[in-house]
PASEBA-1860 file (N, C-alpha, C; in nm, 3 decimals):
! residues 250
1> XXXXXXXX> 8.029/10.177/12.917/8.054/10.220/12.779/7.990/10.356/12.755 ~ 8.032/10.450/12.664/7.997/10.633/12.686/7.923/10.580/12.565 ~ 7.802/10.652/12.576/7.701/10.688/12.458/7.704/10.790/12.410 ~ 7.752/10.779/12.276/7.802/10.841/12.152/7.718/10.932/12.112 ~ 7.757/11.098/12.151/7.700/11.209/12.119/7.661/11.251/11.939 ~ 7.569/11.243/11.921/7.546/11.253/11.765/7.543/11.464/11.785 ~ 7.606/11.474/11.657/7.612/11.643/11.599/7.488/11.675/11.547 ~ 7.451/11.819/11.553/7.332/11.833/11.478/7.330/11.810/11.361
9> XXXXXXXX> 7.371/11.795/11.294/7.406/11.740/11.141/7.336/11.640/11.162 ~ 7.439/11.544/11.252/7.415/11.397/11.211/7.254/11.314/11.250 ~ 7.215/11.477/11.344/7.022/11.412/11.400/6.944/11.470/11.313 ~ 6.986/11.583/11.235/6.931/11.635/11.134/6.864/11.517/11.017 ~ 7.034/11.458/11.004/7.003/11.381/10.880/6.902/11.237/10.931 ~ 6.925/11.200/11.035/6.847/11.100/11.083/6.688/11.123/11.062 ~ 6.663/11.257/11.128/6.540/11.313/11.104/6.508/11.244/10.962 ~ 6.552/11.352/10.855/6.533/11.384/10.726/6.448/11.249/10.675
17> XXXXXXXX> 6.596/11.102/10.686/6.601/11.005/10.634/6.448/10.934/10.737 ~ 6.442/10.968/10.850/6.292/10.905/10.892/6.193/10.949/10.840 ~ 6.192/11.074/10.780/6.059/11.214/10.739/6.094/11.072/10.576 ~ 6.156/11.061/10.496/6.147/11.036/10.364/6.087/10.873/10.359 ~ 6.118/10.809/10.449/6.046/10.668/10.472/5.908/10.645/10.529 ~ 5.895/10.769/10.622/5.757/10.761/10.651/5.667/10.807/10.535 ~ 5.719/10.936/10.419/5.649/10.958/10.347/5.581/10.811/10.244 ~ 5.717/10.740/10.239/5.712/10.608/10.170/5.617/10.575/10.168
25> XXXXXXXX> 5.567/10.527/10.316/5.504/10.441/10.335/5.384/10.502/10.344 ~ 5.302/10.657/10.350/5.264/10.693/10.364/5.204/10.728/10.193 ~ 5.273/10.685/10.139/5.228/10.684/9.971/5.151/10.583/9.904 ~ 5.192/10.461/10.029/5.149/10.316/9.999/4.976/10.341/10.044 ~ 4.969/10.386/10.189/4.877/10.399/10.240/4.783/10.482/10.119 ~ 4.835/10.598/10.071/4.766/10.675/10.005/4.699/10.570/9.864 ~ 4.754/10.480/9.803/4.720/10.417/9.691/4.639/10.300/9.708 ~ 4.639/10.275/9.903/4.537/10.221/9.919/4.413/10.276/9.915
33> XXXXXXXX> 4.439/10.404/9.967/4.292/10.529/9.968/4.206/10.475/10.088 ~ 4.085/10.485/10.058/3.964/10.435/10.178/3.899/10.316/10.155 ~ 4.016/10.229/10.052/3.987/10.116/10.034/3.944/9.995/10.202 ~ 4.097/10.002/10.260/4.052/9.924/10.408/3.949/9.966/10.491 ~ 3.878/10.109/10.497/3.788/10.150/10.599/3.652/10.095/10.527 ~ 3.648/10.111/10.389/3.534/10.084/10.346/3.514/9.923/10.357 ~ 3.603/9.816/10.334/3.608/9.682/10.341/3.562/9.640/10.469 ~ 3.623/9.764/10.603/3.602/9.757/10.718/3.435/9.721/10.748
41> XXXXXXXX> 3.398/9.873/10.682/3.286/9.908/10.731/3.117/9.825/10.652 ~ 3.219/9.795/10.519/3.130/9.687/10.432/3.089/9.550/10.524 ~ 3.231/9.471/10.574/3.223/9.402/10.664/3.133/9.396/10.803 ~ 3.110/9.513/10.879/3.012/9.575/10.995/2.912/9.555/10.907 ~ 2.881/9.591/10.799/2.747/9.622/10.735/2.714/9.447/10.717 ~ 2.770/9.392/10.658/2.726/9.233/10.612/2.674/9.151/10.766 ~ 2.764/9.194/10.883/2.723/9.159/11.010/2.562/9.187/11.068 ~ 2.534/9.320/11.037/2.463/9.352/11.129/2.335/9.322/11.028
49> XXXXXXXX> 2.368/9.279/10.886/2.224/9.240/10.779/2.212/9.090/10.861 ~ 2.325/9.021/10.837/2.311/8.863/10.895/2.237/8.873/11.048 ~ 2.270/8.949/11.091/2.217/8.910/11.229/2.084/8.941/11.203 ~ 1.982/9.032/11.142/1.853/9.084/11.073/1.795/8.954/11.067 ~ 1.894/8.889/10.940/1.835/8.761/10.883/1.799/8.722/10.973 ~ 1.876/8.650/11.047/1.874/8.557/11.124/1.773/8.576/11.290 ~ 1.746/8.732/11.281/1.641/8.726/11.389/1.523/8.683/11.298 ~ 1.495/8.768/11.178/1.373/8.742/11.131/1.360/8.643/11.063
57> XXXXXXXX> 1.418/8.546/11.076/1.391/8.428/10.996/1.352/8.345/11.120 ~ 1.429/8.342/11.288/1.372/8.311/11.398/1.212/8.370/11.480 ~ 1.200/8.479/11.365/1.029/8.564/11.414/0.974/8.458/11.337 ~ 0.993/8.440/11.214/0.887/8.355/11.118/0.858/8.210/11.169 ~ 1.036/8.140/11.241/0.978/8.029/11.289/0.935/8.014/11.365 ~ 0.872/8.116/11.462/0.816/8.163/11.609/0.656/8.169/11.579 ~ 0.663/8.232/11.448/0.504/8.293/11.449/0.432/8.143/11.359 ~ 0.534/8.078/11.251/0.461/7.948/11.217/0.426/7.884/11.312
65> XXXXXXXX> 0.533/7.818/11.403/0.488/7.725/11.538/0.379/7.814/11.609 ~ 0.316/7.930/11.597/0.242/7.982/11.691/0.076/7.993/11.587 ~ 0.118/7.938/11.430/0.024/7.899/11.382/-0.021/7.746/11.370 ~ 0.082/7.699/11.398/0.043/7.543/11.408/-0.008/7.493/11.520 ~ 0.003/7.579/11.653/-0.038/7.539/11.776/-0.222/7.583/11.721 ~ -0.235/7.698/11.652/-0.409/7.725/11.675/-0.429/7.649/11.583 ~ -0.335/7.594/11.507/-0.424/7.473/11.403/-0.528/7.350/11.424 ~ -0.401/7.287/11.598/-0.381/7.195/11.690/-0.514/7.224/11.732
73> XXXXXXXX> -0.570/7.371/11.803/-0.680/7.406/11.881/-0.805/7.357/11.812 ~ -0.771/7.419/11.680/-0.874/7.420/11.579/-0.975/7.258/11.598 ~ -0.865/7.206/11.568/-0.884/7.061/11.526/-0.953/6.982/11.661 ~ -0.931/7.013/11.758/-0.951/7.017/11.920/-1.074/7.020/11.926 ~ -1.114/7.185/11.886/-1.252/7.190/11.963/-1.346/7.173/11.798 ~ -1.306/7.106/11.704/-1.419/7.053/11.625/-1.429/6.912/11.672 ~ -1.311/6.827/11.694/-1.334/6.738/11.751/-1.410/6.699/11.887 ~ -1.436/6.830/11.996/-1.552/6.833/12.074/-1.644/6.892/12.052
81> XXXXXXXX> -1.674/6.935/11.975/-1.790/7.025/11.939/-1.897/6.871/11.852 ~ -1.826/6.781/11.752/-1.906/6.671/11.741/-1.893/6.563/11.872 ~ -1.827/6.565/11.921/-1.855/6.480/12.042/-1.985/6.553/12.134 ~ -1.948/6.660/12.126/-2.104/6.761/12.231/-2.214/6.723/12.145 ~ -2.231/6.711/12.019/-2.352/6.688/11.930/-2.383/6.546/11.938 ~ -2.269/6.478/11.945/-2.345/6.346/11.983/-2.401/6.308/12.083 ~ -2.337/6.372/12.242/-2.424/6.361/12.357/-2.545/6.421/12.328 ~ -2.586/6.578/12.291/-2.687/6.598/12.269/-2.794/6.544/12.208
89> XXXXXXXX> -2.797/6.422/12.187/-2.911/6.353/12.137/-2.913/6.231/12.230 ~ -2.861/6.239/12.351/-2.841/6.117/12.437/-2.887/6.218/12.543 ~ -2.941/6.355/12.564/-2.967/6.424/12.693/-3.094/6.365/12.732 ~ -3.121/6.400/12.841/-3.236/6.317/12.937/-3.318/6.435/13.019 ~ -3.271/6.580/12.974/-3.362/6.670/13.046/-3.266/6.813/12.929 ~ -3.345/6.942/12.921/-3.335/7.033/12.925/-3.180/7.128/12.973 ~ -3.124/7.106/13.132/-3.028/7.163/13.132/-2.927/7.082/13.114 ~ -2.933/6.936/13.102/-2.801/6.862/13.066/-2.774/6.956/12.914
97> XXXXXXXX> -2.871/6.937/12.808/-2.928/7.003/12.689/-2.828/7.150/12.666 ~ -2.865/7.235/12.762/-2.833/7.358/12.787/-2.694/7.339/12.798 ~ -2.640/7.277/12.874/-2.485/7.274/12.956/-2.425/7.213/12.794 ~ -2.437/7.137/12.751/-2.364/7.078/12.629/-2.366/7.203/12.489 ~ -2.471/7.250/12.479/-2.489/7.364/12.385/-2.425/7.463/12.443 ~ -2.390/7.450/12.552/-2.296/7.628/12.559/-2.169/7.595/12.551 ~ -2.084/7.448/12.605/-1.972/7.400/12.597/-1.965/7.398/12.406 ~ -2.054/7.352/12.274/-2.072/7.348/12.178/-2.015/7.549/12.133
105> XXXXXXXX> -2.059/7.625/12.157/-2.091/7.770/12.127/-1.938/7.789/12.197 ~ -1.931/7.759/12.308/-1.768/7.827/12.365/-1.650/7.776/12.256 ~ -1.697/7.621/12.224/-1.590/7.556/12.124/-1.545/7.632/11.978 ~ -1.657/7.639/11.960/-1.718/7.745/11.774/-1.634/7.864/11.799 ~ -1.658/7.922/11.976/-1.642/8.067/11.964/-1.433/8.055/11.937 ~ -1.405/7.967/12.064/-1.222/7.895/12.042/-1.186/7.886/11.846 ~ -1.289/7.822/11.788/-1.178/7.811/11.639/-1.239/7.886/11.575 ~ -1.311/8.009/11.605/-1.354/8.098/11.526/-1.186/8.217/11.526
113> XXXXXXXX> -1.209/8.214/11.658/-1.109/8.281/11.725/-0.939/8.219/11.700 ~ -0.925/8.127/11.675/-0.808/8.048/11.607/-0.760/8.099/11.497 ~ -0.905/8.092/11.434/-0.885/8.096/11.265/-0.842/8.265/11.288 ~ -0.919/8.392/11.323/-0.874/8.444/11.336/-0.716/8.528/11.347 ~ -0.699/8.451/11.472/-0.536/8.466/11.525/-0.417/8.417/11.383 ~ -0.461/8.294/11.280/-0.397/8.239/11.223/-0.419/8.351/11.074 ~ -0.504/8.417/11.047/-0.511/8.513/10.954/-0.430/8.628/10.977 ~ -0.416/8.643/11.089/-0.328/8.765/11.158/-0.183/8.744/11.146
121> XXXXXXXX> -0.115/8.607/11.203/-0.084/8.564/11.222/0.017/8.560/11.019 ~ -0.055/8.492/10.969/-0.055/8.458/10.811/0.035/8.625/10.722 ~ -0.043/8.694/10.788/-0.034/8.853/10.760/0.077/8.853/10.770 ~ 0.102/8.843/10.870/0.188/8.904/10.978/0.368/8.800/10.898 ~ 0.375/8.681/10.886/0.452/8.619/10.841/0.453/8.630/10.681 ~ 0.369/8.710/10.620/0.364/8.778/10.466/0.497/8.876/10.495 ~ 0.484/8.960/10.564/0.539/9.114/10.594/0.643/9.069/10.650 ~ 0.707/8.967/10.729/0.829/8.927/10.743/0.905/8.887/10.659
129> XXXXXXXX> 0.852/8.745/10.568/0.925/8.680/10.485/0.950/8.828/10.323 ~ 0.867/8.939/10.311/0.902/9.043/10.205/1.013/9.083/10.327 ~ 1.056/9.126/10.448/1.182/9.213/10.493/1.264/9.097/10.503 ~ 1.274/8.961/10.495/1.398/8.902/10.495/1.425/8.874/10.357 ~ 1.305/8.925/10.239/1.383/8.912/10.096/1.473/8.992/10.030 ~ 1.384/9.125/10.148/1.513/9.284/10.096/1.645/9.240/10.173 ~ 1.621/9.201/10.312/1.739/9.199/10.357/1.847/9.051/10.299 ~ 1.804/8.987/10.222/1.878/8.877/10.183/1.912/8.952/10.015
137> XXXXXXXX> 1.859/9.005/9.982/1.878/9.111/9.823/1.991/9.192/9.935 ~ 1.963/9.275/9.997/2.097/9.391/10.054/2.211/9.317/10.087 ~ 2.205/9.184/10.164/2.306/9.079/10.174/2.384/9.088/10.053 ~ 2.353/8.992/9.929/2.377/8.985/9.837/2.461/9.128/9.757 ~ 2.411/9.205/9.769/2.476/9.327/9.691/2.601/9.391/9.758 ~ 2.579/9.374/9.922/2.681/9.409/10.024/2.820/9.280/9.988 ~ 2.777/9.175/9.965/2.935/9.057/9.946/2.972/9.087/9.798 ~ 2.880/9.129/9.711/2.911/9.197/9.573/2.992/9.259/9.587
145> XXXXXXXX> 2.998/9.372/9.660/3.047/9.519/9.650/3.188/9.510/9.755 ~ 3.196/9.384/9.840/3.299/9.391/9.916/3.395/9.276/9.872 ~ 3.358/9.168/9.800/3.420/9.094/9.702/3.495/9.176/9.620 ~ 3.450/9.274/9.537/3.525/9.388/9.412/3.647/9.476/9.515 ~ 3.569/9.499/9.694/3.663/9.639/9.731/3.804/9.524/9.805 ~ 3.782/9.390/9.804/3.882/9.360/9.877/3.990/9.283/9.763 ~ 3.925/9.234/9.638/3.954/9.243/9.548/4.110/9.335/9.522 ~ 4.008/9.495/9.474/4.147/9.587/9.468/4.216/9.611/9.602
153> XXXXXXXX> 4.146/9.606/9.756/4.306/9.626/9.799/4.388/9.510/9.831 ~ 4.345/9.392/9.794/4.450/9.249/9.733/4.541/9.249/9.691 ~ 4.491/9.302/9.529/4.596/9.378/9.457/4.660/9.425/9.475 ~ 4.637/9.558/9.565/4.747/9.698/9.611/4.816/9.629/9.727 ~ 4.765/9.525/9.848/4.834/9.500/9.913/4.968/9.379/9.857 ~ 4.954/9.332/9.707/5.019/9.216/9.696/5.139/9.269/9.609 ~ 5.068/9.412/9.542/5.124/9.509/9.446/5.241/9.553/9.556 ~ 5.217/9.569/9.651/5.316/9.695/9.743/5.368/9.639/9.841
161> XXXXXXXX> 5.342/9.457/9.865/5.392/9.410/10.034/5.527/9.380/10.034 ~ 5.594/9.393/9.931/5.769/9.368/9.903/5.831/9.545/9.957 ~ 5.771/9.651/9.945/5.818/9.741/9.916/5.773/9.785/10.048 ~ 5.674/9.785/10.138/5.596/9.802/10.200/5.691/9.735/10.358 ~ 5.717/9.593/10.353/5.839/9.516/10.393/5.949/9.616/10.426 ~ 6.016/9.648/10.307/6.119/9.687/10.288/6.180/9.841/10.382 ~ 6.039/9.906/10.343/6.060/10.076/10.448/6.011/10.005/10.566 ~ 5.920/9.927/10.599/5.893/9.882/10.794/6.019/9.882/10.825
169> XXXXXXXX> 6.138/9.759/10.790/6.221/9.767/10.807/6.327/9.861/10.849 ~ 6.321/9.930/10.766/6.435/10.058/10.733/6.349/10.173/10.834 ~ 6.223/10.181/10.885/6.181/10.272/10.929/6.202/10.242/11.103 ~ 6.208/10.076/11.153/6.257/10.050/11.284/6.388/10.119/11.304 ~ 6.504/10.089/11.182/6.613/10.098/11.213/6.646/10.258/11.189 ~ 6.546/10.309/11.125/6.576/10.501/11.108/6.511/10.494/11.289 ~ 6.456/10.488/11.284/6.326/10.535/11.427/6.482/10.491/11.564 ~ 6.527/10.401/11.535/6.658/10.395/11.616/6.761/10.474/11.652
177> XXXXXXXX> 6.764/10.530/11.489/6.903/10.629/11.518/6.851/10.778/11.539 ~ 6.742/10.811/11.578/6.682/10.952/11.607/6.684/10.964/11.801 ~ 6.738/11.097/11.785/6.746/11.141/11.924/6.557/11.102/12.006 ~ 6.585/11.056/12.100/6.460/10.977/12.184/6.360/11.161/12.217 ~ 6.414/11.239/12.272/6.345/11.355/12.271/6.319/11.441/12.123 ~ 6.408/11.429/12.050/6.352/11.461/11.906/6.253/11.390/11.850 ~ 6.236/11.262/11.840/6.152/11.155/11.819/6.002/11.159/11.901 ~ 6.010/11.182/11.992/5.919/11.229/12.024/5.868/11.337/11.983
185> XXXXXXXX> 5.907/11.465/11.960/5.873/11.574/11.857/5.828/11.546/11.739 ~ 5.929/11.441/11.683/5.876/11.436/11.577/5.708/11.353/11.531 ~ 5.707/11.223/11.620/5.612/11.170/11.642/5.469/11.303/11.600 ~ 5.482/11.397/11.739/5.374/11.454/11.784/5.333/11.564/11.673 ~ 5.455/11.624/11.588/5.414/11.762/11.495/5.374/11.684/11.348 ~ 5.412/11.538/11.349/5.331/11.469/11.251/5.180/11.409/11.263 ~ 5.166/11.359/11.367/5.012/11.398/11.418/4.910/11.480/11.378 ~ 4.998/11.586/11.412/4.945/11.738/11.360/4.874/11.772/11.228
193> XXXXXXXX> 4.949/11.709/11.136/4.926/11.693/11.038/4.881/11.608/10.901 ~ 4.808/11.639/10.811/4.769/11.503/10.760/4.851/11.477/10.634 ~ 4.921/11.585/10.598/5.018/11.482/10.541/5.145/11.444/10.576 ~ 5.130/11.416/10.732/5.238/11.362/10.797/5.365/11.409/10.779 ~ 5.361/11.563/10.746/5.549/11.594/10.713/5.535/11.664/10.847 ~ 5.664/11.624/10.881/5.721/11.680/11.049/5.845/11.768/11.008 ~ 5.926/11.703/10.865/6.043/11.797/10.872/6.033/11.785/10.742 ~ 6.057/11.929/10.647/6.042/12.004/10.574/6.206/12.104/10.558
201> XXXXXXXX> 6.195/12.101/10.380/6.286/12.209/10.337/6.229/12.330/10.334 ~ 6.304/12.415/10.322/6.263/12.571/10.295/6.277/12.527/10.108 ~ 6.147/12.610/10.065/6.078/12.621/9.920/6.130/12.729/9.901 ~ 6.161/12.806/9.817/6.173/12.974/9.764/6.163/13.042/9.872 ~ 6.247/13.029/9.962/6.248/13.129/10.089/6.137/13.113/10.184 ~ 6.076/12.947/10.159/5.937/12.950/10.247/5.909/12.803/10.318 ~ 5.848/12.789/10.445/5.851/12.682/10.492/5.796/12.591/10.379 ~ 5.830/12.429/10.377/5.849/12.398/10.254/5.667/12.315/10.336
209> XXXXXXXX> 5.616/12.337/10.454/5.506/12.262/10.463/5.384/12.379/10.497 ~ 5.403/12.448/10.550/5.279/12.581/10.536/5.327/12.691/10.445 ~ 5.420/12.701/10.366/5.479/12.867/10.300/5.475/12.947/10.360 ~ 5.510/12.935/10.506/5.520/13.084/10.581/5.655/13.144/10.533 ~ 5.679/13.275/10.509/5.775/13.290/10.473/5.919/13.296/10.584 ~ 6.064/13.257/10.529/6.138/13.243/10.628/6.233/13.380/10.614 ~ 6.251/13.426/10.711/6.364/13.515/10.729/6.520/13.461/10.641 ~ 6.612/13.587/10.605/6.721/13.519/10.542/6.835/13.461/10.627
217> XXXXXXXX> 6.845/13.574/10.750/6.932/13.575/10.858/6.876/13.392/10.941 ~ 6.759/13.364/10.956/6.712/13.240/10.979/6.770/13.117/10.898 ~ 6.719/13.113/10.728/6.781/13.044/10.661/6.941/13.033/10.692 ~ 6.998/13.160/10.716/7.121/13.122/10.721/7.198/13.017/10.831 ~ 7.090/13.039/10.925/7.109/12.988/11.061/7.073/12.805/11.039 ~ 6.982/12.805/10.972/6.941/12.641/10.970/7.010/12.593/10.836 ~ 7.113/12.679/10.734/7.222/12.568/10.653/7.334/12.605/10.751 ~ 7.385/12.623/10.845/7.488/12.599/10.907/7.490/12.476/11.048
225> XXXXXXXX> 7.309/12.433/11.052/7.315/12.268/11.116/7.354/12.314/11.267 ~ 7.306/12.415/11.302/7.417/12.448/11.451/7.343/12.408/11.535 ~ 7.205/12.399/11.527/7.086/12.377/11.618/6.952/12.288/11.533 ~ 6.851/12.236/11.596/6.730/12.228/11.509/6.653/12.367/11.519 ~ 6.609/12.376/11.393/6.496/12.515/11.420/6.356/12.480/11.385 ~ 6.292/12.537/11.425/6.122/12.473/11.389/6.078/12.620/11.284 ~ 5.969/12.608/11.211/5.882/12.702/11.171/5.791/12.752/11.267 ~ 5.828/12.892/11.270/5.756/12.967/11.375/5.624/12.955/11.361
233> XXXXXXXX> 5.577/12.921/11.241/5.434/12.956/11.204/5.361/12.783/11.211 ~ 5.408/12.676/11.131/5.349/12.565/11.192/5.399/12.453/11.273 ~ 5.551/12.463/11.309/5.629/12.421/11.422/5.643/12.321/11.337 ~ 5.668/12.260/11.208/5.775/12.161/11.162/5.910/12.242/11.195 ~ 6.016/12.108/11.159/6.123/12.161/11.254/6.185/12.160/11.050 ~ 6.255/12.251/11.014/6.318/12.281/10.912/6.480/12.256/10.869 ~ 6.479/12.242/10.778/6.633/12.208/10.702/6.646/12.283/10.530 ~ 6.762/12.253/10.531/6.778/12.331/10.410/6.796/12.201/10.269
241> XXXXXXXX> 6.767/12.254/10.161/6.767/12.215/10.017/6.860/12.085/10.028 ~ 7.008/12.177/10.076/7.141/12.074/10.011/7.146/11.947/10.124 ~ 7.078/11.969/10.254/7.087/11.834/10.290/6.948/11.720/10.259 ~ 6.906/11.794/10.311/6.740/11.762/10.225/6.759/11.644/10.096 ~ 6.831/11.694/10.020/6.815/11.638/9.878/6.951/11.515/9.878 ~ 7.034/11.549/9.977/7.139/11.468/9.958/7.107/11.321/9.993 ~ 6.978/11.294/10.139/6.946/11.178/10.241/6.841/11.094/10.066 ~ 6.919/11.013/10.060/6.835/10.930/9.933/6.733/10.791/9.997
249> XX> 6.650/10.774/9.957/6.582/10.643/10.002/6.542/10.551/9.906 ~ 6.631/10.412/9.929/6.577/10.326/9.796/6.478/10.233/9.822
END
């Protein structure tokens, strides 16, 4: 079967009618604004607080159990320290005497040194449990603020997903009828740009996407459809007014 040579006219208008649907949809995007990046990035942000929490709430239960163990000690060596006092009145010489009083003094020196560690320790789980209150306050204000941003683009997405539908559609089946090497052009000189126009009318004698100005003998050349022509100055590829305005999009 022969594959059906399209006229420049007829890739022109294909163009046109893809340039006016992408703007479409490209309007939708715009009324979303930086609504999705920020929801995005609100979202990263709520992650990386939770994971905060959740180490430092695993420091606190690290450093309690590491106060309950010197509690354990505590309790240990008072409980030998009166057991040493009771032998000491059962000694039978001088260095038995001696040997029990220094095991007594090493014990004292253990829950002196406990108590210590557990004051530090105490400190130390003060200054945690205040950074998991900011970070459970920043929590809180972060699902605030991303509750309200997903909120509006809810809205805009529930506001626009009929219409939104409607050009995907129409933009597979434009993206179909465009020459495969034009399409690719066109793809790449919209890239280029951020407001995504690839093909453009001539304005008052001027590219209708940078205002470079156009020659007349040129204009004349791109309303007679004989070829595509680009703008010399920012390489959208150009058309004139009367077809331009004729390609409608509902």
């Amino acid at each position: 079967m022969a594959v059906k040579e399209f006229s420049v006219e007829e890739k022109l208008v294909a163009l046109v009618r893809l340039q006016k649907i992408n703007s479409k949809l490209d309007e939708i995007q715009i009324l979303k604004g930086e609504l999705p990046m920020e929801v995005k990035d609100l979202e990263d942000d709520l992650f990386g607080l939770k994971e905060r929490q959740t180490r430092i709430e695993e420091e606190i239960n690290g450093v309690s159990e590491y106060i309950a163990a010197e509690k354990v000690r505590i309790s240990e060596s008072q409980a030998l320290v009166k057991k040493y006092e009771k032998q000491s009145n059962e000694v039978k010489n001088s260095r038995e005497f001696d040997a029990i009083n220094s095991e007594i003094e090493t014990q004292i020196l253990i829950e002196k040194r406990s108590e210590k560690n557990i004051k530090e320790a105490t400190d130390d789980i003060a200054k945690k449990v205040e950074k998991l209150e900011l970070t459970k306050k920043a929590i809180a204000a972060k699902e605030g603020n991303l509750e309200v941003k997903k909120g509006e683009l809810e809205k805009i997405i529930k506001d626009t997903e009929k219409e939104e539908k409607h050009y995907h559609k129409d933009l597979d089946e434009a993206r179909a009828q465009v020459d495969e090497r034009l399409l690719h052009s066109y793809d790449r000189i919209r890239k280029n740009f951020h407001n995504g126009l690839a093909i453009v009318h001539i304005e008052r004698d001027s590219c209708g996407g940078c205002f470079h100005s156009i020659p007349p003998q040129k204009q004349s050349e791109i309303r007679l459809h004989k070829k595509v022509m680009a703008c010399e100055n920012c390489g959208r590829i150009l058309v004139d007014d009367e077809l331009f305005d004729k390609i409608a999009i509902k």
